[in-house]
C-alpha positions in Angstrom: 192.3 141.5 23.7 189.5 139.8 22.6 186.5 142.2 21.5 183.8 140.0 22.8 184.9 140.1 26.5 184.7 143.4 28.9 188.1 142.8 30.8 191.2 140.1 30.7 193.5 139.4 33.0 197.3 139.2 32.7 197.2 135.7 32.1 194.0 136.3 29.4 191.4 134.6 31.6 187.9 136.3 31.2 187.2 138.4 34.4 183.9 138.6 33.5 182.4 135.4 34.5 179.8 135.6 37.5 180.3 132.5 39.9 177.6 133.0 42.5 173.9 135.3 42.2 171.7 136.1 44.9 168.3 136.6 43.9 166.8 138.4 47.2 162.8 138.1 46.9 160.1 139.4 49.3 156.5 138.4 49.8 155.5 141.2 46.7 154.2 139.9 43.1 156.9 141.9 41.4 159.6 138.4 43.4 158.7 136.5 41.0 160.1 138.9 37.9 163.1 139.0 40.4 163.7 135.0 40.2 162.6 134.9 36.3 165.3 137.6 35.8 168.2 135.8 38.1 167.6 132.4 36.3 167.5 133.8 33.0 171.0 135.5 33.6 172.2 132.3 34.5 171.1 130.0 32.3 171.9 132.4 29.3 175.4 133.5 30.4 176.8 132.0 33.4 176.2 128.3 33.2 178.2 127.5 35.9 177.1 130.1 38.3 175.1 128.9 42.1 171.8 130.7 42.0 170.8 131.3 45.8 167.5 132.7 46.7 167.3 135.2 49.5 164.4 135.5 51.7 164.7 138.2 54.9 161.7 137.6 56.9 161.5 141.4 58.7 161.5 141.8 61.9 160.7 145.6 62.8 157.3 146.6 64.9 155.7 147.6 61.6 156.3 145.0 59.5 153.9 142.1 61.3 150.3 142.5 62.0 149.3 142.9 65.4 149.1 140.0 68.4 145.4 138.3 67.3 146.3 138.6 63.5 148.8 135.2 63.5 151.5 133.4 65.9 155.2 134.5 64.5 155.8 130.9 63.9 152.7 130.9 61.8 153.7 133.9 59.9 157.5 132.2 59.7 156.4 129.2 58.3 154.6 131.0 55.6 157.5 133.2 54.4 159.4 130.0 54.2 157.2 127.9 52.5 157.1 131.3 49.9 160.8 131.1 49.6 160.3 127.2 48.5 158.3 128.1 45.9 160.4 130.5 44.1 163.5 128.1 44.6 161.3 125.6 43.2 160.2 127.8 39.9 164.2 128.7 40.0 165.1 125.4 39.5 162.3 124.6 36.6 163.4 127.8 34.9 167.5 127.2 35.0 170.2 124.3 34.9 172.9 125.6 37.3 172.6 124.7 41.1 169.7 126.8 43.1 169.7 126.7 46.8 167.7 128.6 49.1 168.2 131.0 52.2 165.9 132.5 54.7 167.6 135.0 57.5 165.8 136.7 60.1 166.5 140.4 60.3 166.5 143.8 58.8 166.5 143.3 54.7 169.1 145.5 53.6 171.4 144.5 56.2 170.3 141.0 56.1 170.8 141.3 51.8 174.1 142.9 52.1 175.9 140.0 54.9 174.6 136.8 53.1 176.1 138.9 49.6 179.5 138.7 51.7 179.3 135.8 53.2 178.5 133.9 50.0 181.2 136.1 48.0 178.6 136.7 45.2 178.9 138.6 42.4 176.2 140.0 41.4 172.9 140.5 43.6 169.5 140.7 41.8 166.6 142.4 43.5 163.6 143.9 42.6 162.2 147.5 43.7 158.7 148.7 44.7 159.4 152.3 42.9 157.8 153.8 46.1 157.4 157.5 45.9 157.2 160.7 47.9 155.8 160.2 51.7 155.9 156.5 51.6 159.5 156.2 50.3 160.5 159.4 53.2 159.1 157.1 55.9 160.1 153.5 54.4 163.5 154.0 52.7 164.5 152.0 49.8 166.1 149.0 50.5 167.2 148.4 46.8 168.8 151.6 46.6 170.4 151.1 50.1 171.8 147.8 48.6 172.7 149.4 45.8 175.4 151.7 48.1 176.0 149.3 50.3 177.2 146.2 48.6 180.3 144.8 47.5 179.4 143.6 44.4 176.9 144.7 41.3 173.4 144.9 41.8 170.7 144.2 39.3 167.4 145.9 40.4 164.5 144.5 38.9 161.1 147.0 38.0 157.8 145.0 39.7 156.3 145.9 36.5 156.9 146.9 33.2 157.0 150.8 32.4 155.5 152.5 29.5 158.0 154.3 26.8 158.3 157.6 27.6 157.1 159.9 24.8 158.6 163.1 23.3 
């Protein structure tokens, strides 16, 4: 077995190689660390991986502002046109072939069905590190991913941590 490879098969072909990522981004600063992060996986060790980038615009009664603060189309067309400009600094930052999806619905749902229906093999995300009341009443949808998917998932810190001291 070759020491620089996790896992062979019985016919020694690498198991290891991702084929498709899915970068799933949301309208917070820390999606474009998320996108950075996807691309730089690819373009460093799976050349001839598919990046797609994963938009979910949500759809529960908290998550839009109320009636006289925009038109749903309004609010739509933004969250799309935010989707084009990560696919765009995707593409800039990576060689393999980026595309870009944008689902209506719940996000962990939503993030867990296109991971299936795309067969991907890895998912990368990012994570608000939300903490106490606010994470009790809002979840975590990384970590609901996390249990949830089929395949590995990279979760990506919005911002970087200090060291830890002793």
């Amino acid at each position: 077995m070759d020491p620089d490879k996790d896992v062979e098969s019985v016919d020694g072909a690498a198991e290891d190689q991702i084929a498709v990522i899915l970068a799933a981004v949301d309208t917070s600063p820390g999606a474009s660390r998320v996108v950075e992060t996807a691309a730089r996986l690819a373009r460093r060790n799976w050349q001839h991986a598919q990046l797609n980038i994963l938009h979910v615009y949500k759809t529960g009664l908290f998550d839009r502002p109320p009636p006289g603060g925009g038109h749903a189309s309004e609010l739509q067309a933004e969250a799309r046109n935010y989707l084009d400009y990560h696919v765009r600094m995707a593409r800039r930052q990576t060689t393999v072939p980026v595309t870009g999806q944008f689902v209506v619905g719940d996000p962990t749902d939503e993030i867990v069905r296109v991971a299936d229906s795309l067969s991907a093999d890895m998912v990368v995300m990012g994570t608000h590190d939300s903490v106490g009341l606010e994470r009790l009443l809002l979840g975590s949808v990384a970590e609901a991913v996390v249990r949830r998917a089929r395949c590995s998932v990279l979760v990506v810190r919005s911002k970087e941590r200090a060291p830890k001291r002793a």
